[in-house]
Each structure stands twice: as C-alpha cells, then as structure tokens.
MIKE-350571 format. One record per residue (C-alpha): x, y, z. Coordinates in nm, 4 decimals, m for minus. Each point is the difference from the previous one (the first is absolute). Example, Ala and Ser with C-alpha at 12.3 -4.5 7.8 and 13.67 -1.06 7.14 Angstrom:
<pts>
<u = 1.2300, v = m0.4500, w = 0.7800>
<u = 0.1370, v = 0.3440, w = m0.0660>
</pts>
This chain:
<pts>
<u = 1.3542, v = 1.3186, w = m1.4561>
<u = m0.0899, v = m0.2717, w = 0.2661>
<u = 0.3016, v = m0.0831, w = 0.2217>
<u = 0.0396, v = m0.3344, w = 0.2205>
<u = 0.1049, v = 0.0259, w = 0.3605>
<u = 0.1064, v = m0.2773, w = 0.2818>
<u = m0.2813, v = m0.0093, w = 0.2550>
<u = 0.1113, v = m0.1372, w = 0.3402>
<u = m0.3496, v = m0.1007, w = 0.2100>
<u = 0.0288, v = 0.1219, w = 0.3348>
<u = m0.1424, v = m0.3134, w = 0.1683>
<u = 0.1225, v = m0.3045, w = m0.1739>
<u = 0.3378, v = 0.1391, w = m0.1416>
<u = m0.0503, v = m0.1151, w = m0.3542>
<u = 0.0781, v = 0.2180, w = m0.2727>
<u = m0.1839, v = 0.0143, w = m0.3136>
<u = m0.0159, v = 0.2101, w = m0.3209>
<u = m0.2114, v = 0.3276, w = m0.0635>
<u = m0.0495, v = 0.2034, w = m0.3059>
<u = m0.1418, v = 0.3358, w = 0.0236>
<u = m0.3362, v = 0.0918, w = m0.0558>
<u = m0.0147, v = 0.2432, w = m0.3253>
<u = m0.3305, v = 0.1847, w = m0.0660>
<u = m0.0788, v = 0.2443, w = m0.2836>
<u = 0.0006, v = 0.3290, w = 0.0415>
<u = m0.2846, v = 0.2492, w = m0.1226>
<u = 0.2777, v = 0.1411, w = m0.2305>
<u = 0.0478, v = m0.3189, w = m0.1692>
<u = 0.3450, v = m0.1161, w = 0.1402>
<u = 0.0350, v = m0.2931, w = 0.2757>
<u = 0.1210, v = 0.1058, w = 0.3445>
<u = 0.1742, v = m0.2812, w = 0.1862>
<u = 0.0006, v = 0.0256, w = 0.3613>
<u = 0.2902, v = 0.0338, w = 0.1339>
<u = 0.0552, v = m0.2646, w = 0.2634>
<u = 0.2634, v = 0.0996, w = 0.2581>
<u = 0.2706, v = m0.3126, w = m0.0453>
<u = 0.1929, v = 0.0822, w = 0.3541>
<u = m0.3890, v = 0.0398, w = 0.1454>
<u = m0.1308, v = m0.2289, w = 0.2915>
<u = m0.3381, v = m0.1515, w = m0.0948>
<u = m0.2934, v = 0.0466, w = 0.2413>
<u = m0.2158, v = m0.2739, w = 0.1107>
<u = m0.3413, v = 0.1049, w = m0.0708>
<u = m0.2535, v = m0.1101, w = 0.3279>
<u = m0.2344, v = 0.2471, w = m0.0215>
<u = m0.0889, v = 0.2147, w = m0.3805>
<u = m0.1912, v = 0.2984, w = m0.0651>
<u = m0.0707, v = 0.1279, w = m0.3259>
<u = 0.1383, v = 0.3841, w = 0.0330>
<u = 0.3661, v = m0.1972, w = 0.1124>
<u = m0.0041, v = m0.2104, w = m0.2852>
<u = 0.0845, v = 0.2687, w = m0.2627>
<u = 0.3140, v = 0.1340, w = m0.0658>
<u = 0.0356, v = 0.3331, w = m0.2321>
<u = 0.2975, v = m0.0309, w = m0.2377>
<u = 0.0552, v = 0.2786, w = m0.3125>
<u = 0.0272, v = m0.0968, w = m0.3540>
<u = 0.3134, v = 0.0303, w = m0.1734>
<u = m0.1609, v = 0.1270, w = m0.3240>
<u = m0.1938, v = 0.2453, w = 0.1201>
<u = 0.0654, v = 0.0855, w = 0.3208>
<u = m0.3731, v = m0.0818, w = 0.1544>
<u = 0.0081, v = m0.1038, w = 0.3748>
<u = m0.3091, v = m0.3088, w = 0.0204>
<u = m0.0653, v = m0.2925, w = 0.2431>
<u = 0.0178, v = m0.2812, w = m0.0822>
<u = m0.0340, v = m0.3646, w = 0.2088>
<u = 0.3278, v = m0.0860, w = 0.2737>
<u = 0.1787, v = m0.2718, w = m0.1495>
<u = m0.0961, v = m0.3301, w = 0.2013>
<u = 0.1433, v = m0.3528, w = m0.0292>
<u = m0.1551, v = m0.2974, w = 0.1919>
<u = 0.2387, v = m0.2535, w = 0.1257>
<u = m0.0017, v = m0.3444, w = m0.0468>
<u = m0.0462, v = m0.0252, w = 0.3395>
<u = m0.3266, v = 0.1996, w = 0.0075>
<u = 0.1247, v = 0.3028, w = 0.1165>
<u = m0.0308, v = 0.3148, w = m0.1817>
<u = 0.2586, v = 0.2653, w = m0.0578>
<u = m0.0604, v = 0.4191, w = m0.0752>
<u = 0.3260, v = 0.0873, w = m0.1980>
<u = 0.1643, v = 0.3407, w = 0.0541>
<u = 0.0196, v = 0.2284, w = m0.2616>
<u = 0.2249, v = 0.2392, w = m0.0957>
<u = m0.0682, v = 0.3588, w = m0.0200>
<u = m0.3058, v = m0.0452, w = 0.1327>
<u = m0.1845, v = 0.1423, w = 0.3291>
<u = 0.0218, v = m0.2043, w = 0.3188>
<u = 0.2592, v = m0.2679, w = m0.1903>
<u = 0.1842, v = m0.1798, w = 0.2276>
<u = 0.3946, v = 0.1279, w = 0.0183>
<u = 0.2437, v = m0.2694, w = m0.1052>
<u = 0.1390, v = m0.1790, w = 0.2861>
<u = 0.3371, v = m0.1899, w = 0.0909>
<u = m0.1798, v = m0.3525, w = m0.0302>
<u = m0.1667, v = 0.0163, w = m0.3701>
<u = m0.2569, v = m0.2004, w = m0.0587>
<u = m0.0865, v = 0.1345, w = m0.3664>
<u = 0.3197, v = m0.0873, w = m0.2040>
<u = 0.1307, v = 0.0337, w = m0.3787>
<u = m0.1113, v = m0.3013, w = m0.1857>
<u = 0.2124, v = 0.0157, w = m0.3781>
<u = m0.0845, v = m0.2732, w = m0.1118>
<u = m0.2994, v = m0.1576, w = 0.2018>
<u = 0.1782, v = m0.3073, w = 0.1808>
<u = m0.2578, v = m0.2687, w = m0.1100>
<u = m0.1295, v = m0.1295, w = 0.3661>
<u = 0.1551, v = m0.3294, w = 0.1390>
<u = m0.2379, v = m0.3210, w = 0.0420>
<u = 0.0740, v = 0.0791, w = 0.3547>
<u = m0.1281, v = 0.3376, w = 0.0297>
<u = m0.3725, v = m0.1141, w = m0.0859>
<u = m0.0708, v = m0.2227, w = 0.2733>
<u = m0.1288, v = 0.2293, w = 0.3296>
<u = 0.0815, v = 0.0152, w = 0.3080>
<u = m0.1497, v = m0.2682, w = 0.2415>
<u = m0.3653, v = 0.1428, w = 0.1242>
<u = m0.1507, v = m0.0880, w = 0.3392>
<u = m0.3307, v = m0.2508, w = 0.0189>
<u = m0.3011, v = 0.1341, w = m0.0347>
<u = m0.1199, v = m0.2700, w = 0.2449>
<u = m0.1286, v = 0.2457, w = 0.2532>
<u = m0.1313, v = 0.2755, w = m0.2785>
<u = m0.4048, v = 0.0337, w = 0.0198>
<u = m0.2671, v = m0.0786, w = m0.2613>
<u = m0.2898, v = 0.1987, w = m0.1176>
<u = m0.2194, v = m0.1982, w = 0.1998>
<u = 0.2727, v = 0.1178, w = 0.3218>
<u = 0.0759, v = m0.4148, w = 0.0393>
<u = 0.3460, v = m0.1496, w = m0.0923>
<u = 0.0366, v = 0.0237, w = m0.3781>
<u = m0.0597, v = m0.3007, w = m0.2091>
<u = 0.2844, v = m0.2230, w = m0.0769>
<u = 0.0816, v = 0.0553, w = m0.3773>
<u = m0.2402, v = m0.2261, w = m0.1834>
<u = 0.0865, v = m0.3455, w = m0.2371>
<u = 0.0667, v = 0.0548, w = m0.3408>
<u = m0.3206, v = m0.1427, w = m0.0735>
<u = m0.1920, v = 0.2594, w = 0.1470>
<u = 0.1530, v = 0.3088, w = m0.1295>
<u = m0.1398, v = 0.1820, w = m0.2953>
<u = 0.0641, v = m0.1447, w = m0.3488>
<u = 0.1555, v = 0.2705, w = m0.1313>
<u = 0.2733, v = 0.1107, w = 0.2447>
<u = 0.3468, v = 0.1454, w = m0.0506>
<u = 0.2395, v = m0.2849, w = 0.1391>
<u = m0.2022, v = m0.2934, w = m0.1626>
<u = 0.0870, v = 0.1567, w = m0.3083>
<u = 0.3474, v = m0.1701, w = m0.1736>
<u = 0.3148, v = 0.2348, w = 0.0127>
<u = 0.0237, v = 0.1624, w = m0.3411>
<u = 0.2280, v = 0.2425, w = m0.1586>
<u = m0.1282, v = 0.3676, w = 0.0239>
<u = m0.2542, v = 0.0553, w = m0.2588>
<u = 0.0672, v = 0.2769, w = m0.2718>
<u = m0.2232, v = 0.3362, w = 0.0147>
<u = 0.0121, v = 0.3382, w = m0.0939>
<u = 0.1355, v = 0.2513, w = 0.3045>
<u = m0.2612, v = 0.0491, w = 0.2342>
<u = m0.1706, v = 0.3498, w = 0.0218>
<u = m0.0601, v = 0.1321, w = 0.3915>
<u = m0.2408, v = 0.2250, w = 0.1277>
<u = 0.1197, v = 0.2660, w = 0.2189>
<u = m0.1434, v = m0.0302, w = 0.3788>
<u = m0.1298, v = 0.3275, w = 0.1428>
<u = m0.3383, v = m0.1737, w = 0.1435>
<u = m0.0795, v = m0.3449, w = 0.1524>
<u = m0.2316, v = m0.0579, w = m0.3123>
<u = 0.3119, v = 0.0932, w = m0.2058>
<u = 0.1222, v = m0.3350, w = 0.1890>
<u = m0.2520, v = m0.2007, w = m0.0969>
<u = 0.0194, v = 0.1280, w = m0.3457>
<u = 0.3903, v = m0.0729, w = m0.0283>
<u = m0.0444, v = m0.3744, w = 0.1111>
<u = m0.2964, v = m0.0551, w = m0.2284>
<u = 0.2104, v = 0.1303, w = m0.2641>
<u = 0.2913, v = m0.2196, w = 0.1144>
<u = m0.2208, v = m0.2843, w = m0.0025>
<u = m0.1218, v = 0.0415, w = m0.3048>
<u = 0.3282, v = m0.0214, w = m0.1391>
<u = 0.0646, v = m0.3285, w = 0.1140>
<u = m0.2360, v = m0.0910, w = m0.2103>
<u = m0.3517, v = m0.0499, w = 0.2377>
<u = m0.2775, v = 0.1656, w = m0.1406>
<u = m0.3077, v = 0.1687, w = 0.0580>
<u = 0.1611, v = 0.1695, w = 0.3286>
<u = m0.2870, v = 0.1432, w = 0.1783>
<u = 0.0837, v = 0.3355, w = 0.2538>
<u = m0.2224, v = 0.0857, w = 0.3075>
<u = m0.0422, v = 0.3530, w = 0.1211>
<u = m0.0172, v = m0.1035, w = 0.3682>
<u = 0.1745, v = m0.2793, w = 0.1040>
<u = m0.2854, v = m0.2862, w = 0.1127>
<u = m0.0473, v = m0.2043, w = 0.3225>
<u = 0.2309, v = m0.2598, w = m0.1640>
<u = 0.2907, v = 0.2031, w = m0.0885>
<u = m0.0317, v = m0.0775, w = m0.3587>
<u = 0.0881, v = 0.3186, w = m0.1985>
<u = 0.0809, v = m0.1674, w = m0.3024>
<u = m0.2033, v = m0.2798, w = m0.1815>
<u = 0.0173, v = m0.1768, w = m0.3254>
<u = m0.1101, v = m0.4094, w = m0.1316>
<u = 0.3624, v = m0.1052, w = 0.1410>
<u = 0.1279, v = 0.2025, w = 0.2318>
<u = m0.1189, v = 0.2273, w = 0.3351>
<u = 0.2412, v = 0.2337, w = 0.1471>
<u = m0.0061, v = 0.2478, w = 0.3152>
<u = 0.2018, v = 0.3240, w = m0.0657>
<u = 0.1451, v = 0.1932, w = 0.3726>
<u = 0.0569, v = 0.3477, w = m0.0485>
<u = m0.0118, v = 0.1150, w = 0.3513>
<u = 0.3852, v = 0.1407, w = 0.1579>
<u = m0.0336, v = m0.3766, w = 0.2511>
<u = 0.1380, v = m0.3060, w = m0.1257>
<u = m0.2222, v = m0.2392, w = m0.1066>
<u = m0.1277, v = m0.2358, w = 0.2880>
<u = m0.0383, v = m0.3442, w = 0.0191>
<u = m0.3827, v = 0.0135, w = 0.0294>
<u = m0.0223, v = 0.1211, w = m0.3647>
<u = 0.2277, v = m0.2378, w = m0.1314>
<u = m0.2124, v = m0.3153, w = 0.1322>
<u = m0.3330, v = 0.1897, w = m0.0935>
<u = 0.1286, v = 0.0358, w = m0.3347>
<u = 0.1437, v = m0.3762, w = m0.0374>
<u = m0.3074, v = m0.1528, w = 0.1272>
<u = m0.2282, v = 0.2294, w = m0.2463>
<u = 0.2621, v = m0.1580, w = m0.3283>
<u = m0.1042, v = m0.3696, w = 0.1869>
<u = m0.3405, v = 0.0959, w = m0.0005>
<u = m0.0660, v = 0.0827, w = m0.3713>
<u = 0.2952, v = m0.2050, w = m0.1477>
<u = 0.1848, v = 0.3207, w = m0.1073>
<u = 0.3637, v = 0.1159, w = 0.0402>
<u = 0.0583, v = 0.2108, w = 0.2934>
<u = 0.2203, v = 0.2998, w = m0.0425>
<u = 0.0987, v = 0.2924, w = 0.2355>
<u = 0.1733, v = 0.3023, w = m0.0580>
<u = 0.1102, v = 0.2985, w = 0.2981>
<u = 0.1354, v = 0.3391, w = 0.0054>
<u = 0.1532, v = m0.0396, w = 0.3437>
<u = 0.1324, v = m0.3693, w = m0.0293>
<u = m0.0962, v = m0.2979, w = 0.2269>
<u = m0.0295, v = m0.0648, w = 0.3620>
<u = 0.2435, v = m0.3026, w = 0.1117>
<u = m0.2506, v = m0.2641, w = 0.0594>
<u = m0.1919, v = 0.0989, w = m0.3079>
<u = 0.2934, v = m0.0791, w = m0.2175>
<u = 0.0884, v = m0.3262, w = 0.1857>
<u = m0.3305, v = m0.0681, w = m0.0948>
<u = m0.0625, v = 0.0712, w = m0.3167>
<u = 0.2875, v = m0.1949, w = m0.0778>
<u = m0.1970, v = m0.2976, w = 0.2049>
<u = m0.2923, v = 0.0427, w = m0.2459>
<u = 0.2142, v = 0.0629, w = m0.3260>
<u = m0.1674, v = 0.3283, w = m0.0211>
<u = 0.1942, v = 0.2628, w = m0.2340>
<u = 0.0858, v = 0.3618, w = 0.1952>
<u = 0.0752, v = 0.2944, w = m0.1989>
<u = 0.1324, v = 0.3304, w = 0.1024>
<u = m0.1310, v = 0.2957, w = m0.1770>
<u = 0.2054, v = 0.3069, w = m0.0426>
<u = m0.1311, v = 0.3420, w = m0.0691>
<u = 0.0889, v = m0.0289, w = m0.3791>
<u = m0.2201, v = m0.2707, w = 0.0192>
<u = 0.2007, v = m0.2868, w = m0.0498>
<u = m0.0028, v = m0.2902, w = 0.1976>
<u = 0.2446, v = m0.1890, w = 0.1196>
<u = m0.0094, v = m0.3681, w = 0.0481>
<u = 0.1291, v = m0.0822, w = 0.3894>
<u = m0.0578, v = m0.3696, w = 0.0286>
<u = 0.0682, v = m0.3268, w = m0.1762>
<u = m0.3711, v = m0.0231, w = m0.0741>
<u = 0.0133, v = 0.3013, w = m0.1966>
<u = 0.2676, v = m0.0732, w = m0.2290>
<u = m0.1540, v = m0.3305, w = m0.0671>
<u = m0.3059, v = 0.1834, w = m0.1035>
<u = 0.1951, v = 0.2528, w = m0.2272>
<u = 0.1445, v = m0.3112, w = m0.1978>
<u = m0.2585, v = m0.2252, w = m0.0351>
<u = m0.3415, v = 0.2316, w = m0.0996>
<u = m0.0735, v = m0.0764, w = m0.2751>
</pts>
C-alpha cells in the first residue's frame, strides 16, 4: 500500500508531501517502494538511465525487479532522487533528515507555494545570441494561452494513466499522453525531434519534451514560446532533468507552463503557469 512521506528540498528548504510510487508486480500483487523516511534526498544535476533504476523484491512472491527511482520535482524547479530502502546504492539515513513521516499529509500553507525570489534574466542570451526580448503586451501573445485563461476550480477527470520512461521516445509518449488528458486532441508524436523543437503537435497546443540528463536551457524555452506565438497555439514543455535558472525566470516571463517528468511518467506541474493550465483546459 502507497505510503506518504515529508520531503525536505535541499535548495529552497520547503517541505512538501510524497506518496510512494506502487507498481504491479508480474505475480499480480503491488510492490510499493519503500522510500527511506530518515533518507537525505539527492539533487539530481546530471541523470543517466542505468542510475535511475532501483531493484526492490516483491513481498508476494519474492521476485527481485527494477523498477524507476522515486523522483519529486520541487516547486522550485529542482528535482529530487529519493533513497530507497533495501535497495542497492540507497543513500544511509543521516542525522539531518530530509525525508520525514507525513501521518496525515499537513495540507501546505498559502505560504509555502510562493518561490523563492529568482535572479533577472536581464543578461541571459536569445536564440538569435542578442539580449532576449522583453516579455511581449498582452495583445500580442497567442490567443489561447495559460494565464489569460480565468482561475477556475480544478476540473474533474478520471486518474491519469503514465507511461513508464525507459527511452527518450518513451518521453515524448508520456507527455502526449498527459496532454491528451487535459483534454487537447489529436496529439501528434515525432520520431526525431525537428529544427524547431516541436516534439509534440496538435490544432491547440505545441509542446517540446527534454529527455536528455541537462536541465533544460533557456534557448529551448524561447524557441518553444515563440513557435506557440507563431501558430496561435499553447506552448507547453515538459523535462526529465528540470530547468535551468534563467529558463524558469523566463518561462514565468512568457506564462509558459513547465512540467517535470518522472520516470513513472508523470509529470509534475513546477510553475504557476502550469497549474493554471491544469484548471482551466477545458
């Protein structure tokens, strides 16, 4: 059975509530990984696919599998590898815990969901190598953008459905999927990612998916937001590896949603954008 933990971030102090991944088994029964609650989390900077699997054994039947590291991504854009118990290379507990007990989940303060103050991006380069553009009017953004939406209460739908990451094209899959769910449609996937970054296409929406072990640079984000101008579409990115500083300063400039994908394939959203555009899709 899924358990909740406290997760404290490492770089902005916050704590926030986790619930264990639980996967079936080829048996039949669910194995819950068992997060290490005195375990440190580890900032993850650089990813590679053979360290992002941790082998746990079922209960039931005793079979030893792998299965994906639990990952949470701060609100702060930073992601976090959680240590696992029993498992090889888990980090030891240590006398400053940053994984806690959480019974019940505190519900988070108003407080807790602002982040922490983020340097200008004044001095960050464009595409074109210049100084980047100055976030445009109202006016000239696309129609359909998350913040011009109105705030509305989360919409009801039935439990999303990930796809398990083992390739980059598992990636793109998961966020198409994702996407889908919100409700655009006709999601189109690329096999190679184009000149313009655009993995995934559909009549409202264009989205780049990042599934290298680097955080995603500010480059792709403005690429990406100036491709949604261009054919009046909603811009959307998702990452494996989280976002680079300036790229999340501005994104939130441009009011462009970030998502952090996990290996269960679920993403996570990490801006105010992003929740905006969980709520309102229709």
């Amino acid at each position: 059975m899924a358990e909740s933990v406290l997760v404290r971030c490492p770089v902005c102090r916050r704590e926030h509530t986790y619930t264990t991944p639980v996967y079936p088994c080829t048996c039949g029964a669910p194995v819950a990984l068992p997060v290490l609650r005195a375990g440190v989390p580890v900032q993850v900077t650089h990813r590679t696919w053979a360290g992002s699997w941790v082998r746990v054994r079922c209960g039931s039947c005793g079979r030893d599998d792998e299965w994906p590291q639990p990952e949470f991504g701060c609100d702060c854009g930073t992601v976090l590898r959680l240590p696992v118990a029993g498992a090889g290379g888990a980090v030891p507990p240590r006398s400053l815990p940053g994984v806690q007990d959480a019974a019940p989940p505190p519900r988070p303060s108003a407080s807790s969901s602002v982040p922490p103050a983020a340097p200008s991006s004044s001095s960050a380069a464009s595409p074109s190598g210049s100084q980047p553009p100055p976030p445009p009017p109202e006016a000239a953004r696309a129609p359909r953008t998350a913040s011009r939406r109105p705030s509305l209460p989360p919409l009801r739908r039935p439990a999303f459905r990930p796809v398990t990451i083992r390739t980059a094209q598992d990636a793109k899959t998961a966020a198409a999927q994702y996407l889908r769910w919100l409700g655009f449609t006709e999601i189109r996937v690329t096999e190679r990612t184009p000149a313009s970054g655009i993995d995934l296409r559909g009549p409202e929406v264009v989205a780049h998916v990042d599934p290298t072990t680097s955080p995603t640079a500010l480059r792709e984000i403005e690429t990406l937001w100036l491709n949604g101008l261009n054919e009046s579409a909603v811009a959307v990115c998702f990452s494996l590896a989280g976002y680079a500083r300036d790229a999340r300063v501005r994104a939130d400039e441009l009011a462009l949603p970030l998502f952090v994908l996990d290996l269960t394939g679920t993403p996570q959203p990490v801006n105010d954008p992003a929740d905006e555009l969980i709520r309102s899709t229709p």
